[in-house]
Structures are given as C-alpha cells and as structure tokens.
N, C-alpha and C positions, 0 to 999 in steps of 0.2 A: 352628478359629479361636480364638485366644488372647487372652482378654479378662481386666481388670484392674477392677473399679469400684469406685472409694472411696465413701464416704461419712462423715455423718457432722461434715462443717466447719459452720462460721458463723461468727456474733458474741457474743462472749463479753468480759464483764469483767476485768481484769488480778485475778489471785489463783484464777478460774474453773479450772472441765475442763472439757473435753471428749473423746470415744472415737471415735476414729476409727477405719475398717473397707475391707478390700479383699476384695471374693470374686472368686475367681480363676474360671476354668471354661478350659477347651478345653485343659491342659495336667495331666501328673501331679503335683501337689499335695507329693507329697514328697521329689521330686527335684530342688526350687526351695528357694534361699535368699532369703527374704522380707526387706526393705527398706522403710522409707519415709526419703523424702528431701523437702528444703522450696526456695523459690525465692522468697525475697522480691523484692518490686520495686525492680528493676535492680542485683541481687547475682546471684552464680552459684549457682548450684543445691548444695544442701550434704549430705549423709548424716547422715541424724537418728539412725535405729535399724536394726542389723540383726538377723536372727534365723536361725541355721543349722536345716537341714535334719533332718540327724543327730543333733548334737549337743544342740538346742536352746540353744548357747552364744549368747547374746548379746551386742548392743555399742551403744554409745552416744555420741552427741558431747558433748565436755564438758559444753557449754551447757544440756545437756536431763537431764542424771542426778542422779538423787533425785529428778526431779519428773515423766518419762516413764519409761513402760512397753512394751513388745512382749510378745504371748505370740503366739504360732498354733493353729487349730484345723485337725487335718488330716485332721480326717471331716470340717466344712463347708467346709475348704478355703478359707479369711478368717485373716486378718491384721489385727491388730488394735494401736490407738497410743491407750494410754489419757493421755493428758496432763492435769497438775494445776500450780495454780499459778504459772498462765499470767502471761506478761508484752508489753507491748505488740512487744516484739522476737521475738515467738513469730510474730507475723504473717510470712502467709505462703499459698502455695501447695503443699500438703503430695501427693506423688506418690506411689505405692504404685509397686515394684521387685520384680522377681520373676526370679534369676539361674540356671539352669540349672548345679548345684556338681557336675553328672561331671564336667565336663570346662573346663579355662581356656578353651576355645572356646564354653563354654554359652551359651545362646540367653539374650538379655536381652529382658524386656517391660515396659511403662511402662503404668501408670494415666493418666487424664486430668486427674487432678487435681482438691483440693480445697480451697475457700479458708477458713484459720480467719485471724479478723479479733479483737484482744482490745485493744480498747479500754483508754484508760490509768483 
C-alpha cells in the first residue's frame, strides 16, 4: 500500500519559513518524480515544485522561485519544500505528488495534505 504523509504545515508570519516533508513507503522511491502542489480556498490546485527522479532537475512556479526549495532524500525516501519568505498568498493546502516517470501511464499518488496558514 502506497502511502504519501506530509508534514511539517502551520501558522507562520508573512516574511517566515517553514519545511515541509512527505515520507513516502509502499513504493520504489526512485522511480517516482516528487512534487508538491498547493490548493488554496476555492482556487484550483496549482504545481508548486517538482523534482525528477534521475535527473534530479528541478522546477518551479513562478510565484515560489528564489524563495522555495525541493531536494529528495532517496535513502529516507522524503521529500522535502523548504519555504522562505512567506506571503499571506502562500496560504494554502500544500499536497505532496509522487508520479511513476517509466512510463506516461505511471501510477500517480497524492498525500493528504497539509495546511500552511501565513498570516499578514
């Protein structure tokens, strides 16, 4: 069974960090492209950061670069979204994404999510 568990969110001040964290288990660890995605209240769910498998090439959406981070740990198998410089539009519900890159049919998995809240 394929489990995803973030942690890591809260309440934080605008200017704040915080590190966010997903430990994966029940799948192989390095044949997932790592993600996290955010979902603020009543907007669509958006692609914050991704982190290839092989490559370790990463990606970013505008809004979050220079001030977020991804790296992977692929002994503990975590993912991790270091965030600084937080702004009240940061809020959100941050998902942790884990995409199976053999193959364009790869198996997608979702975290349950976690809420960082950054007060103004």
């Amino acid at each position: 069974q394929v489990q995803l568990v973030e942690s890591g969110g809260g309440l934080v001040q605008s200017g704040g960090s915080l590190r966010l964290s997903c430990a994966a288990s029940g799948l192989t660890f390095t044949d997932y492209s790592m993600s996290w995605y955010r979902q603020a209240s009543g907007k669509e769910r958006e692609l914050v950061a991704t982190i290839d498998d092989f490559s370790y090439r990463k990606n970013y959406t505008d809004s979050v670069k220079g001030r977020f981070t991804i790296w992977r740990d692929d002994v503990e198998r975590t993912v991790y979204l270091q965030m600084g410089s937080l702004k009240p539009q940061d809020t959100a519900v941050y998902y942790c994404h884990a995409r199976d890159s053999r193959s364009i049919w790869g198996a997608v998995y979702w975290g349950q999510g976690t809420q960082v809240t950054v007060s103004p």
